[in-house]
N, C-alpha and C positions, 0 to 999 in steps of 0.2 A: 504494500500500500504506500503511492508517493503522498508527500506530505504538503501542504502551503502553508509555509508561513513567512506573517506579515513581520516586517522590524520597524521598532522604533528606536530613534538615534534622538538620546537624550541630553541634555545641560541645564543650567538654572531657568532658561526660559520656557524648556518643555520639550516639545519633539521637533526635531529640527530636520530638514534636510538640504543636499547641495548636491554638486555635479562634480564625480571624481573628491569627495573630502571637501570642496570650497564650495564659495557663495550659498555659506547656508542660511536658509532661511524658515522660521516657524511654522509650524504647520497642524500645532495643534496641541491637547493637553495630552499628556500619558494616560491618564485612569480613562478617560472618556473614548480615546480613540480604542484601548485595550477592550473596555465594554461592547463595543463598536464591532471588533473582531471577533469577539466571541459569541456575538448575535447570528454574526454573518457564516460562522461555521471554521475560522482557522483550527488550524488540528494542535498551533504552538503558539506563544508568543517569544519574540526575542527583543532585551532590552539592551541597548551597550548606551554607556557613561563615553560621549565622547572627546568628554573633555578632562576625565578624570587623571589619565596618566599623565598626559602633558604637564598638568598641575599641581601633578603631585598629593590630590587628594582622593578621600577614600569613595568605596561606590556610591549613589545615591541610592542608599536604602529606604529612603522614607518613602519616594513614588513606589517602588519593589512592596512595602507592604500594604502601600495605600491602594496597590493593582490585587493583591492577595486577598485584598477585604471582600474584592467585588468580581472576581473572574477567576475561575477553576480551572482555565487552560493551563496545561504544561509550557512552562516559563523557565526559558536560557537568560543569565543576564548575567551580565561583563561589564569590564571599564574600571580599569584600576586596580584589580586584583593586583596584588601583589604579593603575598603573603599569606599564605594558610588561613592564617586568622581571618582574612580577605571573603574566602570561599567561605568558607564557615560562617560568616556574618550575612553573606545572600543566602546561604540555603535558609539559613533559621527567618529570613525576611518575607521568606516567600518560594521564594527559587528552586527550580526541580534540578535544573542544570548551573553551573560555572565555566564560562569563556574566559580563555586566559589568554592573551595575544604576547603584549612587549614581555612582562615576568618572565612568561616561557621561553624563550627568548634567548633572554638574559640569562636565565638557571633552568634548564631544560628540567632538571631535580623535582623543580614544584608538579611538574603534569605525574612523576610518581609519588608524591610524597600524596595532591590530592588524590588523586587513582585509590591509594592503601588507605587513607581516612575517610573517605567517602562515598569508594566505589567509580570504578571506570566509567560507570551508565548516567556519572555526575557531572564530568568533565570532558568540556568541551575545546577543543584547541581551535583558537579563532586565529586566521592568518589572511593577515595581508598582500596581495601580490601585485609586482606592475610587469609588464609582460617588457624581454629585451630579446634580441635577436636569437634564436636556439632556447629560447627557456622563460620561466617567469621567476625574479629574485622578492626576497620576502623583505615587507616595509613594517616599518613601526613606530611606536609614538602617533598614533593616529594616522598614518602615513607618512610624517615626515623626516623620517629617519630610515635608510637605508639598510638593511642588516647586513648585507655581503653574505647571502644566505638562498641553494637554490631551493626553488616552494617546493616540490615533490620530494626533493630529498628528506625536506624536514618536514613534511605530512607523513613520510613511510616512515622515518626516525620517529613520531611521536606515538604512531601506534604499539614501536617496541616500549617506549618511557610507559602510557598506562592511559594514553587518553581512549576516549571512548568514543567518540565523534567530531568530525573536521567541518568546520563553517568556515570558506573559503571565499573570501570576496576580490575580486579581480577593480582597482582602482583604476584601470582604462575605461572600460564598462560603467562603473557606479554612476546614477542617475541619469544615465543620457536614454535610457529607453530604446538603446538598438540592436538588444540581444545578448543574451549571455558569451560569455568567451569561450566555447565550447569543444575548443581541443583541448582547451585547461581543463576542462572538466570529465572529457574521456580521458586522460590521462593519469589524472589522480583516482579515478573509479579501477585503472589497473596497475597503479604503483599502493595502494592503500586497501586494505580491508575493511576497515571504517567507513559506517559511514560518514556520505557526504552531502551537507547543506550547501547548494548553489547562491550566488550573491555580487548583483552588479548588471543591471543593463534588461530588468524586465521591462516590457514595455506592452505586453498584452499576453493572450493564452496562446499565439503561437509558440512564441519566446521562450516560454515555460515548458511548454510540452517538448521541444526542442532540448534543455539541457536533461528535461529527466530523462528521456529518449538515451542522450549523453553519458546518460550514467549515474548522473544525481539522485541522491534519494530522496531529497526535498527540494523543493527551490525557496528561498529570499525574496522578499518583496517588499517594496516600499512605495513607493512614489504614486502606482496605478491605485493605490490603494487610498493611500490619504487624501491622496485627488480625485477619491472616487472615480476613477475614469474606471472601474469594475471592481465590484464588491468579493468580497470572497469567494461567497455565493455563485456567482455569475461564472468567474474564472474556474472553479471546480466542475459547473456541469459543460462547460465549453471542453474541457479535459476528458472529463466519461465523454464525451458525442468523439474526440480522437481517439479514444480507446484507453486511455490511461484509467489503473485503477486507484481514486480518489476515493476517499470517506466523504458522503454527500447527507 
């Protein structure tokens, strides 16, 4: 069963989004658009803090429990983790999953350290990538730090460490609406056992049915969503009419 789920990209103003990481712009509140989603039938929700690492501060737990009051969906949420204590502080907020992006990174250690504390089906390995000539190199710090790091090597390295699932967002892609990056994504469905969340360049139910086709076992979505330019709803029975098998 492929999966749709919507993301929201949070900061102190609420849900933000931009094209490729910039010119972002507000698009709405967290708890509201979250209720929103799980009206319309997402099968997940995913939160990332995007401003949290940059800044050096911790996740914003308080939307995480004020979305937990009101919405039952299984909820990934990232952004600043740093620290055990990090992961630990979203699951008890709410949180089914933990995305770790820069940390792991930095100390590949923490994807086992949470793996052994709270189970591999808890953490999520979030990776950035921007595609160069022969390959796609993995970014960080919200995109703007380069790792010197190739993305499939270290999507198949993370499944030895203890993650559980890879949410891969292609930064060429992100917000422009013209399709997923979809060698990137048959690629890591056979460098990786994990599964894999698609993420970057939805732009309708083509698009979508396209990268799961690819390999993906969910896709990512933003933009079509908050801009209602199709509900959840809508994009999952456009997916059962191409044959994919969706929870409707």
């Amino acid at each position: 069963m492929k999966r749709i789920i919507p993301c929201l990209d949070v900061n102190e103003d609420g849900v933000v989004k931009g094209v490729r990481f910039d010119r972002l712009r507000r698009v709405g509140d967290p708890v509201a658009l979250a209720e929103r989603y799980d009206a319309e039938g997402a099968d997940e929700l995913v939160f990332l803090d995007i401003a949290a690492t940059i800044r050096g501060r911790r996740p914003l737990l308080d939307i995480l429990e004020r979305v937990a009051e009101r919405v039952f969906l299984p909820v990934t949420a990232g952004g600043g983790v740093r620290r055990i204590e990090d992961a630990r502080d979203l699951l008890l907020a709410g949180a089914d999953k933990v995305a770790i992006n820069t940390a792991a990174v930095q100390r590949p250690e923490l994807l086992s350290e949470a793996a052994s504390r709270f189970g591999a089906q808890c953490v999520v390995l979030a990776v950035d990538v921007r595609r160069r000539p022969g390959g796609w190199d993995v970014v960080t710090h919200a995109g703007t730090y380069p790792a010197d790091r190739d993305a499939l090597e270290w999507c198949a390295r993370a499944e030895r460490l203890g993650a559980g699932e890879l949410l891969v967002t292609s930064m060429d892609a992100d917000g422009t609406r013209s399709g997923y990056d979809l060698e990137l994504y048959r690629l890591l469905a056979a460098a990786s056992g994990l599964p894999v969340i698609a993420s970057g360049g939805a732009g309708g139910a083509e698009d979508i049915h396209d990268v799961l086709e690819a390999g993906a076992d969910a896709a990512l979505a933003a933009s079509i969503f908050h801009e209602a330019l199709m509900s959840v709803g809508q994009l999952k029975r456009a997916l059962a009419q191409r044959g994919q098998e969706v929870r409707l």
